[in-house]
C-alpha positions as a Markdown table, in Angstrom:
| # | Residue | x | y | z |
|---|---|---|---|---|
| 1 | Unk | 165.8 | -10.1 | 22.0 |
| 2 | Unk | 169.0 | -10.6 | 24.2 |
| 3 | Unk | 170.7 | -9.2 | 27.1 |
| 4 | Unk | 174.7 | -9.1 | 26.9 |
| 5 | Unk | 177.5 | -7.9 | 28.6 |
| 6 | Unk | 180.1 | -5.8 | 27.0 |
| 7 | Unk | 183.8 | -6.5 | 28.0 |
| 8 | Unk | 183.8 | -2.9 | 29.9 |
| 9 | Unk | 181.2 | -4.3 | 31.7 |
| 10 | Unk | 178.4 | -2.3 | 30.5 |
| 11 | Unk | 175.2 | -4.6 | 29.4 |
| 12 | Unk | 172.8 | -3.7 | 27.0 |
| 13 | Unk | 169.3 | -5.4 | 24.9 |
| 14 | Unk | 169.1 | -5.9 | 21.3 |
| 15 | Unk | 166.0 | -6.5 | 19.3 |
| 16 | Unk | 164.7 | -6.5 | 16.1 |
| 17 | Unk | 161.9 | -3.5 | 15.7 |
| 18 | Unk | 160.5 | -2.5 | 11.8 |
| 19 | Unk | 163.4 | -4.9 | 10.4 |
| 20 | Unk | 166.5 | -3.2 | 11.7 |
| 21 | Unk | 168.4 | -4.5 | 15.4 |
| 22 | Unk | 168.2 | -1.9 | 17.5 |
| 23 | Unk | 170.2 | -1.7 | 20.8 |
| 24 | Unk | 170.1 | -0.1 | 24.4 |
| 25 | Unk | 172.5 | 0.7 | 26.5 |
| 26 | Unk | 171.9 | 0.1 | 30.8 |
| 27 | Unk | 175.2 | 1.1 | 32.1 |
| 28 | Unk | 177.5 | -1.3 | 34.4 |
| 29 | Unk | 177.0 | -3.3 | 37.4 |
| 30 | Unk | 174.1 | -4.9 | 38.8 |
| 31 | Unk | 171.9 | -2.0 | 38.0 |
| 32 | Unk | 173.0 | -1.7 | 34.4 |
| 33 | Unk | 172.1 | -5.6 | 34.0 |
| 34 | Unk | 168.5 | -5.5 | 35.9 |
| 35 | Unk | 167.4 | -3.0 | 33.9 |
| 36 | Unk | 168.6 | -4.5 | 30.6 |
| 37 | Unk | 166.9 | -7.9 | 31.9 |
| 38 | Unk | 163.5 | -5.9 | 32.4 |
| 39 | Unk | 163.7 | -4.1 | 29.0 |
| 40 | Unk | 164.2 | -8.0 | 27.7 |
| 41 | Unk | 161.2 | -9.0 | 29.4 |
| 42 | Unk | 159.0 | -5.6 | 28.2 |
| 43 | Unk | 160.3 | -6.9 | 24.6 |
| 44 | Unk | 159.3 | -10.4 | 24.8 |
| 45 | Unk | 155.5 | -9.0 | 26.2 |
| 46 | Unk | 155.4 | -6.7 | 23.4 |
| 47 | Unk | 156.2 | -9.3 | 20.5 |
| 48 | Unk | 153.3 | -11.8 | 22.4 |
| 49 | Unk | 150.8 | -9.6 | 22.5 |
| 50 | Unk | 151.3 | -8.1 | 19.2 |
| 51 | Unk | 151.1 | -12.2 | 17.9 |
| 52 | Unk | 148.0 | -12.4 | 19.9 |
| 53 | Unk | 146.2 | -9.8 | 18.3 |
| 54 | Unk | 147.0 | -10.9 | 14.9 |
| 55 | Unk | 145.8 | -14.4 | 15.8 |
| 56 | Unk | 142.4 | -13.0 | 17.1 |
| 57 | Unk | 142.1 | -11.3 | 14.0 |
| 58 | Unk | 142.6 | -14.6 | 11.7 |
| 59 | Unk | 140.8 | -16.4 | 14.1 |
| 60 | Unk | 137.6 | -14.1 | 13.6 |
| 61 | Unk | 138.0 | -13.8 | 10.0 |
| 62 | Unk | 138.1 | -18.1 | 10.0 |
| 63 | Unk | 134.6 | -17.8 | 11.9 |
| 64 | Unk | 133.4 | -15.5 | 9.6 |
| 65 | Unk | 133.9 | -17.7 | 6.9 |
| 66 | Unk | 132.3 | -20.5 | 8.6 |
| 67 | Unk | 129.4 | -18.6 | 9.2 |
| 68 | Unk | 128.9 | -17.7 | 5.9 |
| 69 | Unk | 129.2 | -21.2 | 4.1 |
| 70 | Unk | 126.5 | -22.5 | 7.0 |
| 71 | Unk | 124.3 | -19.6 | 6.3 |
| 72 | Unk | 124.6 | -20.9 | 2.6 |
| 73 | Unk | 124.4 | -24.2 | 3.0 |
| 74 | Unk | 127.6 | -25.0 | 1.5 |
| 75 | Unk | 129.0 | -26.2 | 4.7 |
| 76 | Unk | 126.6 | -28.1 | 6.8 |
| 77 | Unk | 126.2 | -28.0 | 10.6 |
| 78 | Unk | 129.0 | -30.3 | 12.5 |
| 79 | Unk | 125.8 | -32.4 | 13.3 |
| 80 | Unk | 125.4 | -32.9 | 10.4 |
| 81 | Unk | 126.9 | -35.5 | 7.9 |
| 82 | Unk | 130.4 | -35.7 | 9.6 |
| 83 | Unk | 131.7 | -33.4 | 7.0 |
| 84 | Unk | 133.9 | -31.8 | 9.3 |
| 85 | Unk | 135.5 | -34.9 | 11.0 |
| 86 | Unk | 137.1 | -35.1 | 7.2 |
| 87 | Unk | 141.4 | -33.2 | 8.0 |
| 88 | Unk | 141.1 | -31.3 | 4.4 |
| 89 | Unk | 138.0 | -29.8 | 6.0 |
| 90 | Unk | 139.5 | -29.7 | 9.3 |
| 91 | Unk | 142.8 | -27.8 | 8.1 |
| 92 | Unk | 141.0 | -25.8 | 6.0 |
| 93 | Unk | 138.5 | -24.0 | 9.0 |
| 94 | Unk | 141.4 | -24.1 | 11.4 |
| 95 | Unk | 141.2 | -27.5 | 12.9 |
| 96 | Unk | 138.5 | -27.6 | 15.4 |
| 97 | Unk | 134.8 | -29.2 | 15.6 |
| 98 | Unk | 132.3 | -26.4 | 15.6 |
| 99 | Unk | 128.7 | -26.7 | 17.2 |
């Protein structure tokens, strides 16, 4: 994601979208770059939010998990035993103490 300026003045936004680099075109001046600029910006949004939805998604499927091995006793409270304060643990279940 990019704003430029050609050499006839006109600017224009590139980005990558399903793998190919797609550009548009905002005509000259200080109209032409504004709206290039806020196409940037609309871009950049997109991407985040898109990275925060598939981080909510791993982050519910990692509680799941945890969940489960409690229920089971295979993973024992945080209370308990300091099992979790252990990084192979830790890295495994996302870094982070649980309650």
């Amino acid at each position: 994601m990019a704003v430029k300026q050609l050499t006839d003045g006109r600017w224009f936004c590139y980005y990558r979208e399903s793998g190919r680099i797609k550009r548009e075109y905002f005509g000259r001046g200080p109209k032409g770059e504004y709206l290039a600029k806020q196409k940037n910006i609309e871009m950049k949004i997109k991407k985040i939010n898109a990275l925060r939805i598939e981080l909510d998604k791993k982050r519910a499927e990692l509680e799941r998990i945890r969940k489960n091995l409690v229920i089971q006793d295979v993973l024992p409270n945080s209370k308990k035993a300091g099992l979790l304060n252990r990084p192979k643990v830790l890295k495994l279940y996302g870094g982070r103490y649980w309650d």
